[in-house]
PDB file of N, CA, C and O in Angstrom:
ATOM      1  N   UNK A   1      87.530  67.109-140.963  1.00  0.00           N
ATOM      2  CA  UNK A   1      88.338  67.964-141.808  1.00  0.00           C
ATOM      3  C   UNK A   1      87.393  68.721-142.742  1.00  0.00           C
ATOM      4  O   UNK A   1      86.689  68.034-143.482  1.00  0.00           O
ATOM      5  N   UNK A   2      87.280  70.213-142.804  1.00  0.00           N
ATOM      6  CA  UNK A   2      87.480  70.955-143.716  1.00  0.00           C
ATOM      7  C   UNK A   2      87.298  70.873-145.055  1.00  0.00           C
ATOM      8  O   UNK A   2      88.420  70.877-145.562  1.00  0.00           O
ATOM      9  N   UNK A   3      86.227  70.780-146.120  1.00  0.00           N
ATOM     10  CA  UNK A   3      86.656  70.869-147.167  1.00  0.00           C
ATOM     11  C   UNK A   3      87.545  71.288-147.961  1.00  0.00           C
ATOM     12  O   UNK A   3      88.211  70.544-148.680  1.00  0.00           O
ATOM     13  N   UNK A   4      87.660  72.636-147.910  1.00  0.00           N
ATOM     14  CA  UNK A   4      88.935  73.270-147.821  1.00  0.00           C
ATOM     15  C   UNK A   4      90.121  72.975-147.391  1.00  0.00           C
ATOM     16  O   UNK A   4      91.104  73.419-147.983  1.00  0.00           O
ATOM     17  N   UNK A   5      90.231  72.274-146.422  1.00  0.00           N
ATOM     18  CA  UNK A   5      91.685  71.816-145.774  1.00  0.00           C
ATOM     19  C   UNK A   5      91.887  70.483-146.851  1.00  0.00           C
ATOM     20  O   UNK A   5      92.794  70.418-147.682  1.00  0.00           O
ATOM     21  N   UNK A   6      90.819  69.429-146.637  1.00  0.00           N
ATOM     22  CA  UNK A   6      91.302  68.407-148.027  1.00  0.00           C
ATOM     23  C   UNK A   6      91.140  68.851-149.110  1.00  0.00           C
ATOM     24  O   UNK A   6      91.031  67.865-149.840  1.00  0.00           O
ATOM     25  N   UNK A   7      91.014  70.121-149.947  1.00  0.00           N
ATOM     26  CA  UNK A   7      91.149  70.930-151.064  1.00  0.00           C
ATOM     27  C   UNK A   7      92.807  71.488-150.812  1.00  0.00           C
ATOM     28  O   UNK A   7      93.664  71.405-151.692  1.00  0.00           O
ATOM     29  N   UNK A   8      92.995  71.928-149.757  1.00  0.00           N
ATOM     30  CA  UNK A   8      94.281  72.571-149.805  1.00  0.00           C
ATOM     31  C   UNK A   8      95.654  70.841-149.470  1.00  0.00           C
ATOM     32  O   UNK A   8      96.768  71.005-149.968  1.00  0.00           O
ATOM     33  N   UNK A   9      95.463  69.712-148.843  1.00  0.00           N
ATOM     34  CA  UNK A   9      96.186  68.698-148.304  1.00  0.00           C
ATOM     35  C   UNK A   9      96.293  68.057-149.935  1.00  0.00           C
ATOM     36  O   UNK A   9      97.282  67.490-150.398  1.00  0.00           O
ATOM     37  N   UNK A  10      94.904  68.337-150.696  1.00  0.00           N
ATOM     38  CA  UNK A  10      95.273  67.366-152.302  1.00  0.00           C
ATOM     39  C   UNK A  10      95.867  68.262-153.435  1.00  0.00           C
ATOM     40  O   UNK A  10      96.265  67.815-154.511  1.00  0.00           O
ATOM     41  N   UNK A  11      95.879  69.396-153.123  1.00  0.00           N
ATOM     42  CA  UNK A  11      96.693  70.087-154.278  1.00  0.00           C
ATOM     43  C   UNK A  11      98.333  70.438-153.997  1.00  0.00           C
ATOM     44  O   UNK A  11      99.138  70.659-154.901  1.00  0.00           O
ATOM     45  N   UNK A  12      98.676  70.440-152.435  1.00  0.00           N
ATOM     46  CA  UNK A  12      99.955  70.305-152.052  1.00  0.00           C
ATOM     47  C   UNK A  12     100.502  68.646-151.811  1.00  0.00           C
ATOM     48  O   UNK A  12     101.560  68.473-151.206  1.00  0.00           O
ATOM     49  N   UNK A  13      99.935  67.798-152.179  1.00  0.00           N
ATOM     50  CA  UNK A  13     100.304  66.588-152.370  1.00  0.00           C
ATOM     51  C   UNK A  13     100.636  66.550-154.323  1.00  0.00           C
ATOM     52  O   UNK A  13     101.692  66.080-154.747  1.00  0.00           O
ATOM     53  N   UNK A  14      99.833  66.970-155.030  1.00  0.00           N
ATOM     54  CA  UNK A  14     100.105  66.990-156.518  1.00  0.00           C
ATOM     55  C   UNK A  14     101.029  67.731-156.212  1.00  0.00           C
ATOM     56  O   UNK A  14     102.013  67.229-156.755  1.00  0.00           O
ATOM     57  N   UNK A  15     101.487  69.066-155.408  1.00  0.00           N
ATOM     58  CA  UNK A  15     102.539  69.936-155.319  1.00  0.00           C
ATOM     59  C   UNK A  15     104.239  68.750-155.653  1.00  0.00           C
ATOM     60  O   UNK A  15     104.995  68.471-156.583  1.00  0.00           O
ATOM     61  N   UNK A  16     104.064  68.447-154.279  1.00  0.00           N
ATOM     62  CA  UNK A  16     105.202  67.115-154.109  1.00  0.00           C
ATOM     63  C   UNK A  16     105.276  66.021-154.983  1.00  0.00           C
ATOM     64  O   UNK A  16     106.370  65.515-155.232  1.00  0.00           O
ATOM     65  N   UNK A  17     104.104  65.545-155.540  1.00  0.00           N
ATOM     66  CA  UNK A  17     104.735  64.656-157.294  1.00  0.00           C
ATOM     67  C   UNK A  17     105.419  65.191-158.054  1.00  0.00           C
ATOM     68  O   UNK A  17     106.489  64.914-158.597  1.00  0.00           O
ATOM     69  N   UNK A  18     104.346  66.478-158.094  1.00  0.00           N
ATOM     70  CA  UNK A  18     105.448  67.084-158.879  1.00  0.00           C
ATOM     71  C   UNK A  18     106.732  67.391-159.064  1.00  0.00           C
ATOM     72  O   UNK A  18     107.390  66.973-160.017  1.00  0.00           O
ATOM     73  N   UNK A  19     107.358  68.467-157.774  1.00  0.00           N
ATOM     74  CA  UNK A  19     108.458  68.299-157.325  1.00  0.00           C
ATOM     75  C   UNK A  19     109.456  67.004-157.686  1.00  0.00           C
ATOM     76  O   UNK A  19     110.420  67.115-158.444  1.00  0.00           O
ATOM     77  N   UNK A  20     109.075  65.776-157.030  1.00  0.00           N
ATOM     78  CA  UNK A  20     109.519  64.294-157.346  1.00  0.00           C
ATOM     79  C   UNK A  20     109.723  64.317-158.839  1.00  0.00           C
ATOM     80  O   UNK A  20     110.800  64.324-159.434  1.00  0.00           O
ATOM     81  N   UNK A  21     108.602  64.327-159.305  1.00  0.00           N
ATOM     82  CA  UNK A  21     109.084  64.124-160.800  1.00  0.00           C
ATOM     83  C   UNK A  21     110.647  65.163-161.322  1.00  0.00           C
ATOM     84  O   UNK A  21     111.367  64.670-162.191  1.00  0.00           O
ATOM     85  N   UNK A  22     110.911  66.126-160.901  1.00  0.00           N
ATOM     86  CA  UNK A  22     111.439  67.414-161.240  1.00  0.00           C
ATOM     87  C   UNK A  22     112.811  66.509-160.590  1.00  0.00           C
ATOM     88  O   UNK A  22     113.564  65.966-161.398  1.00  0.00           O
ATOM     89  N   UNK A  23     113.018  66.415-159.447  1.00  0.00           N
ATOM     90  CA  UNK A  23     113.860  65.963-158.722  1.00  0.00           C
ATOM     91  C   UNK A  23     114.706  64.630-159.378  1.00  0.00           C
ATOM     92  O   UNK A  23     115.903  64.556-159.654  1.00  0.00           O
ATOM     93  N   UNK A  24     113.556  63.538-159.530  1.00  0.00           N
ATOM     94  CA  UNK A  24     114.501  63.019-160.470  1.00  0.00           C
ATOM     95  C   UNK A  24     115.090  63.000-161.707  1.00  0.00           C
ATOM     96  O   UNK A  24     115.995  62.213-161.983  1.00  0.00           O
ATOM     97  N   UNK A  25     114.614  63.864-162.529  1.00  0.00           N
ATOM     98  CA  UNK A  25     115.339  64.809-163.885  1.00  0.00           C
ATOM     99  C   UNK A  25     116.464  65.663-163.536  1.00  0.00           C
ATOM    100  O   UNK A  25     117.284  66.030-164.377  1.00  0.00           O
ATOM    101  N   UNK A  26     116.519  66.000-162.243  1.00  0.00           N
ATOM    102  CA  UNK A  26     117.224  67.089-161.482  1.00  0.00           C
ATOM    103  C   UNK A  26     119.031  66.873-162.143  1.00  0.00           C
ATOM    104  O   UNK A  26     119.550  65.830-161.746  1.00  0.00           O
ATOM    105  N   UNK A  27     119.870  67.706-163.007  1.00  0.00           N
ATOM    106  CA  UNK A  27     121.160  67.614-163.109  1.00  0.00           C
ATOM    107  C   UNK A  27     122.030  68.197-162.320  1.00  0.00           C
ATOM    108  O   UNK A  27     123.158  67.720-162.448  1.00  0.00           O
ATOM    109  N   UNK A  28     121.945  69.018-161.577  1.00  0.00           N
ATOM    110  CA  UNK A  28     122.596  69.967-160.327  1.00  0.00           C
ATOM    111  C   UNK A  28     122.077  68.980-159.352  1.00  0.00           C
ATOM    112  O   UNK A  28     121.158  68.177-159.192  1.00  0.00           O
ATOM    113  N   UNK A  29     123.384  69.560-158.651  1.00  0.00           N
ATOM    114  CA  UNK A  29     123.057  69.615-156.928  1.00  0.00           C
ATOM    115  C   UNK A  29     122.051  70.308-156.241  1.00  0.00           C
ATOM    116  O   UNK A  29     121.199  70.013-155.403  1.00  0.00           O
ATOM    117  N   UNK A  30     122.616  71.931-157.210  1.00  0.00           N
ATOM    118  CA  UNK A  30     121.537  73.109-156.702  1.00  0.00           C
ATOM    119  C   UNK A  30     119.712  72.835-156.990  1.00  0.00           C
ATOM    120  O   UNK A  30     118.692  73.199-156.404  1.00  0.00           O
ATOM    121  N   UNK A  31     119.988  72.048-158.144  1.00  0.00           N
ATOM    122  CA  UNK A  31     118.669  71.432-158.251  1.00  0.00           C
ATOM    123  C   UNK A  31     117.526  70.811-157.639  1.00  0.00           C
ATOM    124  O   UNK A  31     116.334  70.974-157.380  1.00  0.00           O
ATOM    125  N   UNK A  32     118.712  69.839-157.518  1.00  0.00           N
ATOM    126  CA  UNK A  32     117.935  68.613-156.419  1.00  0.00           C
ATOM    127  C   UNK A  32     117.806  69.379-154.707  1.00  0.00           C
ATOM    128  O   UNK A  32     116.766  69.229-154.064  1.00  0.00           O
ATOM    129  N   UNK A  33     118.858  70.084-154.202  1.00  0.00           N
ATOM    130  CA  UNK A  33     118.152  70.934-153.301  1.00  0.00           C
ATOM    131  C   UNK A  33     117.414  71.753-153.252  1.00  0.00           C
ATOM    132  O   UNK A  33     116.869  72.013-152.179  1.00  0.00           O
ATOM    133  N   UNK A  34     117.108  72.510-154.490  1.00  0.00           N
ATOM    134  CA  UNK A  34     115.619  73.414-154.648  1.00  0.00           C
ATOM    135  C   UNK A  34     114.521  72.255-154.463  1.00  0.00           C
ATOM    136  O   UNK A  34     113.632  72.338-153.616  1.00  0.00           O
ATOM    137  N   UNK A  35     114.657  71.255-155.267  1.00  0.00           N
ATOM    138  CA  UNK A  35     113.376  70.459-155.185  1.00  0.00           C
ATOM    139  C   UNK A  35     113.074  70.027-153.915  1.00  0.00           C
ATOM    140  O   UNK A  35     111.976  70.122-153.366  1.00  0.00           O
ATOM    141  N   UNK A  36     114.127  69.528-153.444  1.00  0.00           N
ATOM    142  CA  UNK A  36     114.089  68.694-151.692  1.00  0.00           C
ATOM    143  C   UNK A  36     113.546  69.864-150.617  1.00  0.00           C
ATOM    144  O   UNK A  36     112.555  69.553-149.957  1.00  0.00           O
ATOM    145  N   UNK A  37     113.999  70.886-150.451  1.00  0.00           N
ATOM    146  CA  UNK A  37     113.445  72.180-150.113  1.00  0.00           C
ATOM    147  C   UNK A  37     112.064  72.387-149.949  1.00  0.00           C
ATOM    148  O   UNK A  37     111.363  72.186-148.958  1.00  0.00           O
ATOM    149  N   UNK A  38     111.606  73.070-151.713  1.00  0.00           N
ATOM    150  CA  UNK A  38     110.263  73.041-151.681  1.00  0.00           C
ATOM    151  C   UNK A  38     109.116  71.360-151.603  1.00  0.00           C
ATOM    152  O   UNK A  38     107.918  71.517-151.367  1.00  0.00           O
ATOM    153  N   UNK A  39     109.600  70.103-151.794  1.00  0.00           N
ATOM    154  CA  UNK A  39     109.054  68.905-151.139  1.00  0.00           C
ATOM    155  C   UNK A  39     108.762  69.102-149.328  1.00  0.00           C
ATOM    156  O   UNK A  39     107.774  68.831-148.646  1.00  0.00           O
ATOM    157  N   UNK A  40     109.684  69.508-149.083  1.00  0.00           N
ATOM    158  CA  UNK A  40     109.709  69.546-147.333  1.00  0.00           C
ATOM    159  C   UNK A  40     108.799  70.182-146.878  1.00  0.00           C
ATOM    160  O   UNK A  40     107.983  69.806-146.036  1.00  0.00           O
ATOM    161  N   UNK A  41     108.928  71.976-147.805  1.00  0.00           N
ATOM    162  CA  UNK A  41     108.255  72.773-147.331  1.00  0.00           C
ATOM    163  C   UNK A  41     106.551  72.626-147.292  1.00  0.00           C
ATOM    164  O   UNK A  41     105.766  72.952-146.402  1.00  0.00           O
ATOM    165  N   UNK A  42     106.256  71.875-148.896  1.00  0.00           N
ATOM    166  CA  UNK A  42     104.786  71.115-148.932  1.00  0.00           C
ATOM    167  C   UNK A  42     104.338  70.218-147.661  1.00  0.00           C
ATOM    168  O   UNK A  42     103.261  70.285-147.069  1.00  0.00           O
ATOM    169  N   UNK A  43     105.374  69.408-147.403  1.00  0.00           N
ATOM    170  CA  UNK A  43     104.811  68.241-146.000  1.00  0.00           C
ATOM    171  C   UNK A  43     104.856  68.780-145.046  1.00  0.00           C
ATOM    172  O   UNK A  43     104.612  67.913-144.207  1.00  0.00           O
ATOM    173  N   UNK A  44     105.049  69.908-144.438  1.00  0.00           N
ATOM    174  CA  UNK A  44     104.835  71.231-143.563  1.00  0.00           C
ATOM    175  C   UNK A  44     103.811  71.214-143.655  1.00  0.00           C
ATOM    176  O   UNK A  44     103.109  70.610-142.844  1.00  0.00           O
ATOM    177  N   UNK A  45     103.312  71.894-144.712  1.00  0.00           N
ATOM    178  CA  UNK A  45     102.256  72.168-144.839  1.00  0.00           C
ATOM    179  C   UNK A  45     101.073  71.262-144.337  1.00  0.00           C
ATOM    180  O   UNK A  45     100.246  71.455-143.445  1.00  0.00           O
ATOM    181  N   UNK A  46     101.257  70.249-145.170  1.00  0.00           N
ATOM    182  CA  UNK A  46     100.280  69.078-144.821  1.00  0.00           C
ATOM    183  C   UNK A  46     100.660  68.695-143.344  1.00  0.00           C
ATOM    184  O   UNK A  46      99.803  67.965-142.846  1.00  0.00           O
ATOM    185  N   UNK A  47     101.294  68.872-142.839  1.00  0.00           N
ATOM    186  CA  UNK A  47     101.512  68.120-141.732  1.00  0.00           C
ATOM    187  C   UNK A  47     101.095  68.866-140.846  1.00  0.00           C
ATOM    188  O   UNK A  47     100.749  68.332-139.792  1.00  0.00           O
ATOM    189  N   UNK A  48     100.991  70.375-140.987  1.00  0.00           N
ATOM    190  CA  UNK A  48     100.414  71.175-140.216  1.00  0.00           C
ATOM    191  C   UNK A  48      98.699  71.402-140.243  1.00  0.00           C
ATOM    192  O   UNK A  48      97.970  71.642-139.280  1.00  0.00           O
ATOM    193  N   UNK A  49      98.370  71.257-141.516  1.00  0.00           N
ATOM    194  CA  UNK A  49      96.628  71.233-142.295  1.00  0.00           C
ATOM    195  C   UNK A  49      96.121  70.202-141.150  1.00  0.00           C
ATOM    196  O   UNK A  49      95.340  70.560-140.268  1.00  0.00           O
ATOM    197  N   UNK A  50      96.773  68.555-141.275  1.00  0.00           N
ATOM    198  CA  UNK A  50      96.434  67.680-140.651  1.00  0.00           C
ATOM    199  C   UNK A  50      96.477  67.925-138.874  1.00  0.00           C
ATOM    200  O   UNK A  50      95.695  67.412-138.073  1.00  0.00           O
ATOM    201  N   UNK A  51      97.715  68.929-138.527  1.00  0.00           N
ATOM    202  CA  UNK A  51      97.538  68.684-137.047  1.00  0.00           C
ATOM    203  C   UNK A  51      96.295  69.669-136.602  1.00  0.00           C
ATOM    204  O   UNK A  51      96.018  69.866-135.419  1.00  0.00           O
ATOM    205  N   UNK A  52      95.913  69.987-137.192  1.00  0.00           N
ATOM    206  CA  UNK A  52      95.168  71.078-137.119  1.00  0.00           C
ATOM    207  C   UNK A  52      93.876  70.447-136.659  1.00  0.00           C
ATOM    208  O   UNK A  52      93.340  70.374-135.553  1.00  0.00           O
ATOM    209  N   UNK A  53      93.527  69.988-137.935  1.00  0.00           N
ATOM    210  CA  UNK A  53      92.462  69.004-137.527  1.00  0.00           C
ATOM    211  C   UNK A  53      92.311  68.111-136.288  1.00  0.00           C
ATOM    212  O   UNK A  53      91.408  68.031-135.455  1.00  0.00           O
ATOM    213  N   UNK A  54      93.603  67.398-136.443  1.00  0.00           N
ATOM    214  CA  UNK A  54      93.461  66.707-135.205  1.00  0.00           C
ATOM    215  C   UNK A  54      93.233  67.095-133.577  1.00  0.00           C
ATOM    216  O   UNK A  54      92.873  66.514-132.554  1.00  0.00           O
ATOM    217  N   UNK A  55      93.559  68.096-133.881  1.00  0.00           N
ATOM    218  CA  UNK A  55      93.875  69.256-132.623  1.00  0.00           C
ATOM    219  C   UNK A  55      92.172  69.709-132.327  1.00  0.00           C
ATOM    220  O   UNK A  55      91.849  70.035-131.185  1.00  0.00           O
ATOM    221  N   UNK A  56      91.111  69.696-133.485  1.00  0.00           N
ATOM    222  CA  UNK A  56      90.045  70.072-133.537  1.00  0.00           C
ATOM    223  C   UNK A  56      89.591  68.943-132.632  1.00  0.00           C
ATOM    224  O   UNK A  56      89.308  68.997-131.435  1.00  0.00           O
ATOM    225  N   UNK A  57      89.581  67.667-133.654  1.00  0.00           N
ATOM    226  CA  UNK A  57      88.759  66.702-132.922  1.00  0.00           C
ATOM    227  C   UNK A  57      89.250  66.191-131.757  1.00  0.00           C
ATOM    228  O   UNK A  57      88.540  65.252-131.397  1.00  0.00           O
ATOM    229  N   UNK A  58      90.160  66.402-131.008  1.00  0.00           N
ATOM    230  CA  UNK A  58      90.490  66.481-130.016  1.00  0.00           C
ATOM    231  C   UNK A  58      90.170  67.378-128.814  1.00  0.00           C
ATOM    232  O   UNK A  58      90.545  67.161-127.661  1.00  0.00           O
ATOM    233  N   UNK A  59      89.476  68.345-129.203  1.00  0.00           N
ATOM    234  CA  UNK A  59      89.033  69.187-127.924  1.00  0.00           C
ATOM    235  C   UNK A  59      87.942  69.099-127.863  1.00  0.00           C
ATOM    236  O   UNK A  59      87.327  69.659-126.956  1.00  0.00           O
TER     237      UNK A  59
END
């Protein structure tokens, strides 16, 4: 992996604490689905950073 890729996998992981933290303060519905939303959309991310890699050391 990438420096950059574990530069970009550890600041979209603080992304999603964050979020979490937000989420459980959350008083709406509309709330807690903005947060759940952008959480998802972060582990995308990472989940894609990571296949990436794997996809590297694999060929």
């Amino acid at each position: 992996m990438s420096d950059v890729q574990a530069l970009l996998i550890r600041g979209s992981e603080k992304v999603i604490a964050h979020y979490r933290l937000l989420l459980e303060r959350a008083t709406t519905e509309r709330e807690r689905e903005l947060y759940l939303g952008r959480i998802e959309r972060e582990q995308r991310l990472i989940d894609q950073l990571r296949g990436d890699f794997s996809k590297r050391i694999a060929a």
